[in-house]
ZALUM-793256 format. One record per residue (C-alpha): x, y, z. Coordinates in steps of 0.02 Angstrom, whole numbers, plus 32768, in hexadecimal, padded with zeros to 4 digits. Example, Ala and Ser with C-alpha at 12.3 -4.5 7.8 and 13.67 -1.06 7.14 Angstrom:
// ZALUM-793256
82677F1F8186/82AC7FCB8165/
// end
This chain:
// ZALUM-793256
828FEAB8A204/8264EB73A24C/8306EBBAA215/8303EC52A1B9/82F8EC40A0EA/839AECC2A0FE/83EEEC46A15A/83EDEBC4A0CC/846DEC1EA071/84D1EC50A0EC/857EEC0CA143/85AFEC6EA1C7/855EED12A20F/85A4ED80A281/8559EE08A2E7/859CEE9BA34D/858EEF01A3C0/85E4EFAEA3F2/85D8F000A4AA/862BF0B0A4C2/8659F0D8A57B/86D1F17AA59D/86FDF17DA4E9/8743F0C6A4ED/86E4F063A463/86BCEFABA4BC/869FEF1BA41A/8643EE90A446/862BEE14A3B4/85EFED63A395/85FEECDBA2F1/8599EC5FA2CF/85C4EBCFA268/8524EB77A222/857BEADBA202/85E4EABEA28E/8553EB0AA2F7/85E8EB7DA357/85CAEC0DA3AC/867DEC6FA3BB/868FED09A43F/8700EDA3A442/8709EE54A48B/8799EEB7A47C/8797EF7DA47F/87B1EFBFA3CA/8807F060A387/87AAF0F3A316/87CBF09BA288/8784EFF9A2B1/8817EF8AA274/87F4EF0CA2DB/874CEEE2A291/8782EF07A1F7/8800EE6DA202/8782EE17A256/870AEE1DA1C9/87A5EDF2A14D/87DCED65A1B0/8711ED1BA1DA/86BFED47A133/8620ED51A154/8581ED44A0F5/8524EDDEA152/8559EE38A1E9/84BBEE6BA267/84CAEEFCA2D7/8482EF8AA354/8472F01FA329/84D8F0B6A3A5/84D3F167A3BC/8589F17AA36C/8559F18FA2C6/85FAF1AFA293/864BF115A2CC/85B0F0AFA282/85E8F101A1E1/8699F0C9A1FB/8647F018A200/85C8F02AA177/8663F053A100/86C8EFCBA14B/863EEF4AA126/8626EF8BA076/86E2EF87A054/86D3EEC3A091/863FEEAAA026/85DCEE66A0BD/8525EE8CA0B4/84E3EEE0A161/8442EEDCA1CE/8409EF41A254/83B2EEF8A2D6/8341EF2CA358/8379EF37A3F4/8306EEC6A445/8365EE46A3F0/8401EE74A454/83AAEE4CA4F6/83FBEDC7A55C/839FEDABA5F6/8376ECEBA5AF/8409ECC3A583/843FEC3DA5E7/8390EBDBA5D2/83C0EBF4A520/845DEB94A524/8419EB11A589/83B4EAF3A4E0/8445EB12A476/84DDEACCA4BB/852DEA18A4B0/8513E9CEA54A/84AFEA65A586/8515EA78A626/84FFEB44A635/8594EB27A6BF/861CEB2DA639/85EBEBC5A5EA/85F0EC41A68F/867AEC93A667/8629ECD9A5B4/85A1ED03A612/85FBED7BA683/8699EDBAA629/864EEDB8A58D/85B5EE27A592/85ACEE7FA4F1/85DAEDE7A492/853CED88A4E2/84B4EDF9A4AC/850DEDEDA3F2/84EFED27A41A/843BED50A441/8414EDB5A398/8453ED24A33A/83EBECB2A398/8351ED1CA38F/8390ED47A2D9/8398EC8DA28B/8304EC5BA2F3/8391EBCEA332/831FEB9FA3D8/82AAEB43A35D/8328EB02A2E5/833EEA3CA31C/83D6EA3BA2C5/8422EADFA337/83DCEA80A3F1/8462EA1AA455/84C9EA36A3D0/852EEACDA3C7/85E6EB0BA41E/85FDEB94A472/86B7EBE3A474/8735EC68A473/8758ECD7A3E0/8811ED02A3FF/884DED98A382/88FFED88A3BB/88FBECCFA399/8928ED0CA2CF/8993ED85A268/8912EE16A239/8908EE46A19D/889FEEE6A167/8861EF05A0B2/88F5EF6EA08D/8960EEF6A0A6/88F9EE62A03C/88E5EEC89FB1/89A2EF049FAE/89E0EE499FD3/8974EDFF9F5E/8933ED919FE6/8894ED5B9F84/8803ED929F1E/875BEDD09F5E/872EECFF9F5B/867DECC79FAA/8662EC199FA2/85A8EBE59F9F/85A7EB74A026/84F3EB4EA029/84D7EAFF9F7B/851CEA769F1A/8564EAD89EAB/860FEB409EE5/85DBEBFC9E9A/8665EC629EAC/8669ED189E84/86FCED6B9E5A/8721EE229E4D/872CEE3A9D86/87D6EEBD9D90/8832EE359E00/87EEED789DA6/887FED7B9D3D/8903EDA49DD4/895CED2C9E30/8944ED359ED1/89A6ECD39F65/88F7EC719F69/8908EC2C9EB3/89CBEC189EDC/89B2EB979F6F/8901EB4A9F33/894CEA9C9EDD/88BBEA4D9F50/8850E9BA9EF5/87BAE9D09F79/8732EA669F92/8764EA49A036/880EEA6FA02A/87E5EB099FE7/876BEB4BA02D/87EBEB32A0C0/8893EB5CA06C/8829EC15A06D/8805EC08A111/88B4EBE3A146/8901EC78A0C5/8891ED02A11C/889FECB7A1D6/8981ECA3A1DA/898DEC6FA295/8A0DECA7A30F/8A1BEC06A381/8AD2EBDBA352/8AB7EB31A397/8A21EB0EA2FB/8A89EB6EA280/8B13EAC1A2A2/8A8CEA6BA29C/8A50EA97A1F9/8B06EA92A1AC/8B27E9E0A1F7/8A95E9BAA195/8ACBEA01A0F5/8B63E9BDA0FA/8B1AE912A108/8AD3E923A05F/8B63E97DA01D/8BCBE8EBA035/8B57E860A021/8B33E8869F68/8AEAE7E39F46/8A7BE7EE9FDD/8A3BE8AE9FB1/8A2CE85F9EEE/89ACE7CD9F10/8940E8429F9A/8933E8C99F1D/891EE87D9E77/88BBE7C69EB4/8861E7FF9F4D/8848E89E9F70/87E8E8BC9EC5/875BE83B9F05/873FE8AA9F93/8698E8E89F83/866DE9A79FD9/8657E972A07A/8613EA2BA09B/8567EA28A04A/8558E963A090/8562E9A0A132/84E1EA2FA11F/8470E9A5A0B9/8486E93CA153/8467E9CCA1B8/83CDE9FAA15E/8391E965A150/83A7E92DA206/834AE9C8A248/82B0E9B2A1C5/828BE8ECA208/829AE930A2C8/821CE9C1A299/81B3E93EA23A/81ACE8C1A2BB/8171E939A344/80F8E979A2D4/80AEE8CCA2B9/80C2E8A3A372/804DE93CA38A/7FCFE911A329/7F44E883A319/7F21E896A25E/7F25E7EDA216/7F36E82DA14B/7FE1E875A11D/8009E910A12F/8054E988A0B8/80BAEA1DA0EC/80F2EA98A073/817FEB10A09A/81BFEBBAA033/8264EB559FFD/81EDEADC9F99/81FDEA589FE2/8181E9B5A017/8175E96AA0A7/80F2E8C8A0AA/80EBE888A161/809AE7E6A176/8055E79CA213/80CAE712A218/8169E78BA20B/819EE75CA15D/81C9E808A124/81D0E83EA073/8236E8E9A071/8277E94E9FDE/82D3E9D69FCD/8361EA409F70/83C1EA35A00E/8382E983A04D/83F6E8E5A042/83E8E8519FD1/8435E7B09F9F/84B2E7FD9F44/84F1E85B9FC8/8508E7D4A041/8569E76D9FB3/85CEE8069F8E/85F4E80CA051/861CE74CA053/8696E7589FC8/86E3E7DDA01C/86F5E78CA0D8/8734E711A063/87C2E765A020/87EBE7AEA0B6/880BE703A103/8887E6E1A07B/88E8E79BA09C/88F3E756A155/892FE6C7A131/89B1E704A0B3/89F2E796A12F/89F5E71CA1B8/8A90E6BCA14B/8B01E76FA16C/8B85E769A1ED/8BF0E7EEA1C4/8C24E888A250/8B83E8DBA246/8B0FE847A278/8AD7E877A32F/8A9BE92DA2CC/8A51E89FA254/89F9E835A2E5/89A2E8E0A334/8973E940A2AE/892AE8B9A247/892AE809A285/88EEE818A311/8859E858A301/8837E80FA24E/8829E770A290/87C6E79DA324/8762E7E3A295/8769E751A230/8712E6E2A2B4/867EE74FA2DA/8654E74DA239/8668E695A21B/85B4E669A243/8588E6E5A1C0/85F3E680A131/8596E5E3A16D/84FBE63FA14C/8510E66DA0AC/853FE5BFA07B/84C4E56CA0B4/8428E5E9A067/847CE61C9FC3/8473E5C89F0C/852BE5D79EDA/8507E5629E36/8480E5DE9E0B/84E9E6689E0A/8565E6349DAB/84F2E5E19D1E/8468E6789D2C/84B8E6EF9D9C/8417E6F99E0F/842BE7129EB6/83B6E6829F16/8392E61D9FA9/83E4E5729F91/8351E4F89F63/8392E4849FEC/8382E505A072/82D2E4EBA093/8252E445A068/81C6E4AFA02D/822FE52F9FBB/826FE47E9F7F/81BCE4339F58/8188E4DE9EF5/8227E4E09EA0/81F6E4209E63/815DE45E9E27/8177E4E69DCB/8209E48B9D77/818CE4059D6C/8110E4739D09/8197E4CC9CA5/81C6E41E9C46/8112E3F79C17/8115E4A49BC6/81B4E4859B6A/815EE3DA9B2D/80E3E43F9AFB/813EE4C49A93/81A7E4069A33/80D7E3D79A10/80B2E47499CC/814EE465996E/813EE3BE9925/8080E3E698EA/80DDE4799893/814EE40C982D/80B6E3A69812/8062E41E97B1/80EFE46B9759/80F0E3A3971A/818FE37E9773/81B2E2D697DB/817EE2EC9890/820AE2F998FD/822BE2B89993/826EE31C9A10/8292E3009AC1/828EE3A49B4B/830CE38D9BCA/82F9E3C99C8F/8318E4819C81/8312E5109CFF/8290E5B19D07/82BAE60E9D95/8272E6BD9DD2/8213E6D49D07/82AAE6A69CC0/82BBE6279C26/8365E5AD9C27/8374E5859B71/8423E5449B90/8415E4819BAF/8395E4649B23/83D1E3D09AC8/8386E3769A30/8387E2DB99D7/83BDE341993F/842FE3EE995A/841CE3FE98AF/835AE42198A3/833FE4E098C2/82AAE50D9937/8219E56198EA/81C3E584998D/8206E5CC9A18/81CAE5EA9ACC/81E6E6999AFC/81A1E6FE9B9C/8118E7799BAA/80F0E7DD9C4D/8021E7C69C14/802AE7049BE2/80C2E6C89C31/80F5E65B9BAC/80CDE6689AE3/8103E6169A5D/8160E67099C6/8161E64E9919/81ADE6A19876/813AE70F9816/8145E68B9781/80FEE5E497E4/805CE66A980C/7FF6E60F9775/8010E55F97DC/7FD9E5A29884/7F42E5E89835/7F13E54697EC/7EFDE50598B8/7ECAE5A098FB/7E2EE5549968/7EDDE50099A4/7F5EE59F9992/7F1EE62899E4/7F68E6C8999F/7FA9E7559A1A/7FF8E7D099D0/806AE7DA991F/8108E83B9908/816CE8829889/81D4E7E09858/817BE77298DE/80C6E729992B/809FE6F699D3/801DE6909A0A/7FE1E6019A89/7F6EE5789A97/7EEAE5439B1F/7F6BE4CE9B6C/7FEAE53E9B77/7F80E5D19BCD/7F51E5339C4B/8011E50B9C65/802AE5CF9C6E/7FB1E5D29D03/7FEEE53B9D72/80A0E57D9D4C/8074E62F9D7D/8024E5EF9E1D/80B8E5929E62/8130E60C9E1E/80DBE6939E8F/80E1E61F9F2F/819CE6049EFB/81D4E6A59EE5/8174E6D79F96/81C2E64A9FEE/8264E6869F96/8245E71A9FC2/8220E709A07B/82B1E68AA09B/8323E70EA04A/82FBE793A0D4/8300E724A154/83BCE707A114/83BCE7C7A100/8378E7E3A1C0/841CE771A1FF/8490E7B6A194/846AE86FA1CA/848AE846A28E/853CE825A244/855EE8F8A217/85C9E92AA2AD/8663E89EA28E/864BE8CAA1DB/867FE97BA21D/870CE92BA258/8743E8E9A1C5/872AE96EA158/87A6E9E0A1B9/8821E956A1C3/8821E929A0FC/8814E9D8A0C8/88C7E9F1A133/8915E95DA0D4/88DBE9BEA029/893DEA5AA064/89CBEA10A08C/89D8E9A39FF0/89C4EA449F97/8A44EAA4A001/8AB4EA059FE0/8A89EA039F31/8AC0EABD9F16/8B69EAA89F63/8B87EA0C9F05/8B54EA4F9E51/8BA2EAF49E57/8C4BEB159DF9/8CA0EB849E9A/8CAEEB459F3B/8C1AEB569FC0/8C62EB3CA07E/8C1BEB22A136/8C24EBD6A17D/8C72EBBBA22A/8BC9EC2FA2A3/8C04EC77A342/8B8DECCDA3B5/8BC0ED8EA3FB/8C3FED8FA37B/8CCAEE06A34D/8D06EDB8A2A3/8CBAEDCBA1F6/8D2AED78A18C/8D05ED27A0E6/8D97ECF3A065/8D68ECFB9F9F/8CB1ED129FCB/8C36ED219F27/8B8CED659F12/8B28ECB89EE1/8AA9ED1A9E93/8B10ED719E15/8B8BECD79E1D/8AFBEC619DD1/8AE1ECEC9D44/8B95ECFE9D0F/8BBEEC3B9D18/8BAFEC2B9C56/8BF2ECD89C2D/8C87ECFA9CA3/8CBBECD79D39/8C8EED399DCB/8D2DED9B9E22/8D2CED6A9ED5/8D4EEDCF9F6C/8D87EDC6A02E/8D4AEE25A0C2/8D9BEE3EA15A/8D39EE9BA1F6/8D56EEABA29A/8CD1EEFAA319/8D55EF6EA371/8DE4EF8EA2F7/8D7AEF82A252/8CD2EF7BA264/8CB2F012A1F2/8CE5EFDCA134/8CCDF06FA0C9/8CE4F03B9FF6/8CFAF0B39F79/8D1CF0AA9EBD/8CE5F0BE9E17/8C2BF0979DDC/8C09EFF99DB9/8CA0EFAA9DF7/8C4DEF389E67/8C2DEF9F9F12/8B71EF7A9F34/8BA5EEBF9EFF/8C15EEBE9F75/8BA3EF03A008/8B16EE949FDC/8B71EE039FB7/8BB4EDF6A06D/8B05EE23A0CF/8ABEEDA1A04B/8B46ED26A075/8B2DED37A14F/8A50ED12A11C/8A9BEC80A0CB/8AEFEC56A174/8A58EC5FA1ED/89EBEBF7A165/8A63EB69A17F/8AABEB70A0E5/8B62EB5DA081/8B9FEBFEA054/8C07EC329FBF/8CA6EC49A011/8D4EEBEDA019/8D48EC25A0DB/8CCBEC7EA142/8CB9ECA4A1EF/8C34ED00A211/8BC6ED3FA2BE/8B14ED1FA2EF/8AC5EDE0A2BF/8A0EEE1AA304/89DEEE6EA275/8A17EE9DA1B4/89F2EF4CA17E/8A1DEF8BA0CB/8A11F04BA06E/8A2EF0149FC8/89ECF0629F2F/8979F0FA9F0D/88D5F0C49F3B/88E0F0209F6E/8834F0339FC9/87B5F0909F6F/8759F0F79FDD/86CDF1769F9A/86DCF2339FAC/8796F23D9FD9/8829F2569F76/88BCF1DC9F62/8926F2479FD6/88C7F254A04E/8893F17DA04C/8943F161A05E/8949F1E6A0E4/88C3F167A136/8917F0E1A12E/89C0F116A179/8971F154A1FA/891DF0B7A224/89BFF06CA223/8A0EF0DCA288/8972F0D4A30B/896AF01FA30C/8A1BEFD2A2E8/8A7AEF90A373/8B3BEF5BA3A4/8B12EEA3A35A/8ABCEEF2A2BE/8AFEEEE0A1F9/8AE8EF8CA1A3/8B01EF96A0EA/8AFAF041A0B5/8B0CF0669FDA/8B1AF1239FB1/8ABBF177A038/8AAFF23AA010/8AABF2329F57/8A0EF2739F50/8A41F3279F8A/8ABBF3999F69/8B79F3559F6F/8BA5F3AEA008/8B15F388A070/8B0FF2DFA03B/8BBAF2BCA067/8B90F329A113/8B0DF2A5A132/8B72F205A110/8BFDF249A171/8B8DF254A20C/8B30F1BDA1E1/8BCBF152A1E1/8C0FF19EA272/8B83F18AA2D5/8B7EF0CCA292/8C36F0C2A2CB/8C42F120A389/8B92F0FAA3B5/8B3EF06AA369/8BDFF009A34F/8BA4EF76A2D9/8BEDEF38A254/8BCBEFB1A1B0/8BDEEFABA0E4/8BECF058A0BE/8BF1F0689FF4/8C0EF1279FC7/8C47F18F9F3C/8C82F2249FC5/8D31F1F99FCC/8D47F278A069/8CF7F1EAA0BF/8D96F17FA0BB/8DE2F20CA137/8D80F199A1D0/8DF7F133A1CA/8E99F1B9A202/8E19F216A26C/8DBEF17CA2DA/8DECF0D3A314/8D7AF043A2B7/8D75F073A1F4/8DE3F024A17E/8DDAF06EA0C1/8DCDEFE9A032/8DB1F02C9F71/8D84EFC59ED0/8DF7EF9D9E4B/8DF1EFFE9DA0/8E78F0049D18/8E7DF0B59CBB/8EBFF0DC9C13/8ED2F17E9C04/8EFCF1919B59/8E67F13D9B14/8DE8F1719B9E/8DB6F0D29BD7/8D9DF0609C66/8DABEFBC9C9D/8D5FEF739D30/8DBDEEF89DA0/8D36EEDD9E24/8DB3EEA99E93/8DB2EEFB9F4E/8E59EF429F8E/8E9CEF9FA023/8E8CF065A011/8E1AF0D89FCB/8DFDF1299F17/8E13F1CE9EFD/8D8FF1DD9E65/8CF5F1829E28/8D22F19E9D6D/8C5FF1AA9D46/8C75F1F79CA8/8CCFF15B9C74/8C20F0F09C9C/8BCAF17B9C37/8C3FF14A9B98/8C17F08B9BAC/8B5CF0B89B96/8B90F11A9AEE/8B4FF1CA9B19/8B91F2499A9C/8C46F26A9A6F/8C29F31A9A86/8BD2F3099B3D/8C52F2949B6C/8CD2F3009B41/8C88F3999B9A/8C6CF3229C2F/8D1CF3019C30/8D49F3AB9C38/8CE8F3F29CB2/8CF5F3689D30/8DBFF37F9D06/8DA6F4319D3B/8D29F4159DD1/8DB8F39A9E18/8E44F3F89E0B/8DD6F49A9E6F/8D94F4159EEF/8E40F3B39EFF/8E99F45E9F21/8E2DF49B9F91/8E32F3ED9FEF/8EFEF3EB9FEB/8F04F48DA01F/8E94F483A0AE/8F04F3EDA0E8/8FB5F42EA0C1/8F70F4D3A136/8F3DF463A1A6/8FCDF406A1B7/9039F498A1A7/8FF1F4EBA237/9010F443A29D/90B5F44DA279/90D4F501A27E/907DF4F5A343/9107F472A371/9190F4CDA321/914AF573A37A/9142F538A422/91FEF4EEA417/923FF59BA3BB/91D8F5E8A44E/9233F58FA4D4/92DBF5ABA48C/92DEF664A480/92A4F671A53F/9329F62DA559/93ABF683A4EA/935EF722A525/9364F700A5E8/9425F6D6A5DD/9440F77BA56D/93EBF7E7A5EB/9403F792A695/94C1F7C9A686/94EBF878A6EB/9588F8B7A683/9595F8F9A5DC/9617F898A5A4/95C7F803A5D0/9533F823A575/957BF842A4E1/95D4F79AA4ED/9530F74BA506/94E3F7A9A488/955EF769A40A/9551F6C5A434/9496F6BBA41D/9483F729A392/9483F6B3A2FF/9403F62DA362/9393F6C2A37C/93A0F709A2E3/9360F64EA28E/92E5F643A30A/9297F6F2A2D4/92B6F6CDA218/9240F637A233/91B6F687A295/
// end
């Protein structure tokens, strides 16, 4: 195999590929999946911060990300950090490797089918992404990797196909841990970031799965929530299914899906395997060497090619009996989950039929040959007497002759040991006893002691026959019997003594030894050869065992979905998905992180939410600290993930519309990022937001401006939200302690105000916290209150109290005042203009008349009206 040593190790790589034409940065990008052998597409014109490839990355998680250097060094930077923050190790390439002028001779090689008409359109629209596909090519060597040619997939990479998440928003969410699964060995290494292993994250939450599979896929599903409403039903109809059908999810979870082996590593041992023989066999095709030749690689492993094909190969990632029993007894059980899902017939069965079914059987009967296979080559007695994995004795004639033989050979040395035996007793002047070996078993070096019986169970034997990697077989006697075998020992030939023990053999039994080693060694190579013949048949079976590991590891998610909804104490419901909606509305909606925490302590105070895109789209929620705002906030972006994952949600109702992307400010410093203060990270991030978000976009926003001064804080929130609300005009979570921000809602059309509960006794200075959301807003965030629950002194407390007492009432004057004036001068305006009025027209009658006595009539009838009218200007 001519693949790279890097690519052992490796699952998916992606590489990428920036073009900057009148300041408009062109992406091209391309992923490669080494077991699936895909090759998926995108461009897409990114922003200055890169968010889209930051999302990407999230969403892909790759093992290393290759790329070409550019002459904007700032944005390759921007990426640099990006990558870093991602943990995703980076290589520049040259940019030979970028070249694409053989690409479609290339995919002749490479593709399924090889027909370079199907693939015209990435050719031509998809320019930038192609010359990615070339460095990976060039990069994994994958034009002389047989198990790359005629088999890989080329398709599109659609980025509006999912809900984008960016690291702000998995870290405030608690979406998962910085996980990577270790696809490439046998063993699942996961490495965990030490500060978050002991929090639970919606990962640990949802992962009930009882396969590697499953998990590895549950991930996959968690940081890739799609947006196709259509799947989203799909999903649900599915968890529903085992919701309902408790006994069903029950006996697939607990009997089944535990005997499911990791179909992941058997595929990539299949794989690996696979490509190894086909590199082996054209080797020995092109050559005319009649000895065997041995080829040595840097992953240690052996490859013997002989002339007649019988290959002997071994390897840390080559396949082996085991593996293809593992893979039996899984095909095995997945027969018996068809069969037991194909017994449903409740409302959700055509969801049942498509998703699962269908193509499990389909699946089912491609890869019948392979369970005939196995039965016919492998010893099933022998592996549950001896648990060794071997060709079935009655497979071939001449592995049945040797196997005669050497069981043959194997009895006349156990007569030999009950000889040496009785001559023992002899001299130790004990009656010679007559004992009779029975047909036992040596298989592979290994003794079966099991189905010795004797004449007399009661005799204990002195001698023993024990193995020895020199000798083969010795016999083994007790360090007091030593005088006896020294009385023969022209006969008793001594080897070696031990503390408590000698060892020694005779001329007969070194002949035995000899014969037995000789047809043990053409055994074990006929075994041996047989066993990768089996192997070379089994591995052609890899791309319907792709099949089936996608299809069982769905079945393990939605068991575990089912099994969550089913074993929780509050109720988890179908969220009702609606595409372009205007209606966010969830009734007694819980955090289920938190919720799973407080189950055995208390019980977890649930809350509604009611928004709608052009009367309420804007929620702004004050109160007190710690009463439950950023739980709120988080709970309900965490809740809608839930939603496009397919997945119950923790609601009594919810309603809830297909969003493009998430994006959270919550916390400090939720992303560390060297060199720049905590202001000015969050400063980052909203502007990101504000750059990037768009009218179908879910903005949660937790104290932004805290990090300044009070009034320019609140200056920048103020703008921030309107700008969310007249501009943007998504749906937002605005958590603040500036209560001036609850005057949106008299001054603009979209906010509504809603505060959390807190009970306050004055008297004794304390508070309690309701965490219950109501209508309104709270005129104070009684901090100093918080401050006495975490027992700072009396006499700080008491001097907190007093100042911020005194800080209030200044602030709270100076706010009344400003809106009394205000108001005042509204009023006074109206009452001017009507005053105004009036008097013209008082005055016109008084003066329009010619003769004195008539003006002094009029005079006297408008003199009090004008005289009130003056008094109140």
């Amino acid at each position: 195999m001519s693949c790279t040593d890097e690519c052992e190790d490796k699952s998916r790589v992606i590489s990428f590929n920036l073009d900057v034409r009148n300041n408009i940065r062109y992406v091209g990008i391309c992923i490669y999946d080494i077991y699936s052998n895909e090759f998926s597409l995108c461009e897409y014109i990114e922003n200055e911060h890169f968010t889209v490839l930051e999302s990407i990355l999230l969403q892909t998680r790759p093992s290393s990300c290759l790329y070409l250097s550019h002459n904007e060094k700032i944005d390759e930077k921007r990426i640099n950090l990006i990558l870093n923050l991602c943990d995703i190790k980076s290589k520049e390439l040259p940019k030979i490797y970028y070249e694409s002028c053989s690409i479609e001779n290339d995919l002749m090689k490479l593709l399924k089918g090889s027909d370079i008409k199907q693939c015209v359109h990435f050719l031509t629209d998809l320019q930038l992404a192609c010359k990615c596909l070339c460095s990976i090519v060039k990069h994994l060597d994958l034009l002389n990797d047989n198990g790359s040619i005629n088999k890989c997939i080329l398709k599109n990479y659609h980025i509006n196909k999912y809900l984008k998440l960016d690291k702000a928003a998995m870290v405030a969410l608690n979406i998962y841990d910085d996980i990577h699964i270790d696809y490439g060995s046998n063993k699942n290494t996961t490495k965990i970031n030490s500060s978050s292993a002991n929090t639970l994250t919606l990962y640990k939450f949802l992962n009930k799965c009882k396969t590697k599979i499953g998990q590895r896929k549950l991930l996959n599903w968690i940081i890739h929530p799609i947006r196709d409403e259509k799947k989203i039903n799909e999903r649900l109809d599915m968890v529903e299914i085992f919701k309902e059908e408790s006994v069903i999810r029950s006996i697939i979870q607990s009997d089944y899906l535990r005997k499911v082996c990791d179909l992941q590593i058997i595929i990539k041992k299949f794989k690996t395997t696979s490509s190894y023989l086909n590199d082996t066999k054209d080797n020995i095709k092109g050559s005319n060497n009649n000895d065997n030749i041995y080829d040595h690689n840097n992953n240690n492993t052996m490859i013997m090619k002989k002339k007649n094909y019988n290959i002997i190969f071994k390897s840390k990632h080559s396949c082996n009996l085991e593996d293809l029993v593992k893979l039996y007894d899984t095909i095995v059980v997945s027969k018996k989950i068809y069969y037991l899902l194909n017994d449903y017939k409740g409302t959700n069965q055509d969801t049942l039929n498509k998703k699962i079914l269908k193509p499990l059987g389909e699946c089912l009967i491609k890869l019948e040959p392979y369970l005939k296979l196995i039965e016919l080559t492998i010893d099933f007695e022998e592996i549950e007497k001896q648990n060794n994995y071997l060709i079935s004795r009655t497979f071939d004639d001449d592995l049945d002759l040797l196997a005669t033989q050497k069981d043959n050979i194997y009895n006349l040395i156990k007569e030999h040991r009950l000889e040496v035996e009785e001559d023992i007793q002899y001299l130790k002047g004990k009656e010679k006893i007559k004992k009779k070996a029975t047909t036992s078993k040596l298989i592979g070096g290994t003794i079966n002691n099991s189905n010795n019986n004797y004449n007399n169970n009661n005799i204990k034997e002195d001698i023993k026959l024990v193995e020895c990697n020199i000798n083969i077989f010795l016999f083994r006697a007790v360090k007091k019997d030593i005088n006896y075998i020294q009385e023969r020992k022209n006969i008793y030939i001594q080897v070696r003594m031990n503390k408590n023990e000698i060892l020694f053999h005779t001329n007969k039994l070194k002949n035995l030894c000899r014969q037995y080693e000789h047809i043990l060694n053409q055994y074990n190579i006929a075994q041996e050869s047989l066993a990768h013949k089996a192997i070379q048949v089994a591995c052609s079976y890899w791309e319907p065992i792709i099949i089936l590991s996608k299809i069982i590891s769905d079945i393990d998610i939605f068991c575990s979905f089912g099994f969550i909804c089913c074993s929780s104490i509050s109720t988890y419901v179908r969220p009702e998905i609606e595409e372009n909606g205007h209606i966010l509305h969830m009734k007694n909606s819980r955090h289920p992180l938190v919720e799973s925490n407080l189950l055995l302590i208390n019980n977890f105070i649930p809350n509604d939410v009611y928004m709608n895109k052009d009367i309420t789209r804007l929620n702004i929620i004050t109160g007190p600290n710690m009463g439950g705002k950023s739980t709120y906030i988080r709970q309900i972006a965490l809740i809608c993930v839930m939603a496009h994952i397919g997945c119950f949600v923790p609601c009594t109702y919810a309603k809830i519309p297909i969003f493009t992307q998430i994006m959270c400010r919550v916390g400090s410093s939720d992303i560390q990022l060297k060199g720049i203060s905590t202001f000015f990270s969050e400063m980052i991030e909203i502007a990101a937001i504000i750059k990037n978000a768009d009218q179908n976009s879910l903005i949660i926003i937790d104290e932004l401006g805290r990090g300044t001064s009070t009034y320019e804080g609140f200056g920048i929130s103020w703008s921030v939200a309107h700008y969310i609300l007249n501009t943007i005009k998504c749906f937002c979570l605005f958590a603040t302690h500036f209560h001036e921000m609850s005057n949106l809602e008299d001054e603009y059309k979209g906010v509504i105000n809603n505060h959390v509960g807190a009970k306050i006794d004055t008297e004794k200075k304390k508070i309690s916290f309701l965490y219950e959301i109501k209508k309104g807003y709270a005129d104070k965030s009684y901090g100093v209150y918080v401050a006495q629950i975490a027992q700072l002194p009396k006499s700080v407390i008491h001097k907190a109290f007093q100042k911020s007492k005194e800080l209030e009432s200044v602030e709270n004057r100076h706010y009344f005042k400003k809106k009394l004036l205000t108001q005042t001068n509204q009023q006074n305006d109206t009452n001017h203009t009507s005053n105004y009025n009036k008097s013209i027209s008082y005055l016109k009658e008084i003066f329009n008349v010619t003769h004195e006595q008539e003006f002094l009539t009029a005079f006297k009838k408008y003199k009090h009206e004008l005289k009130n009218i003056f008094n109140e200007i």
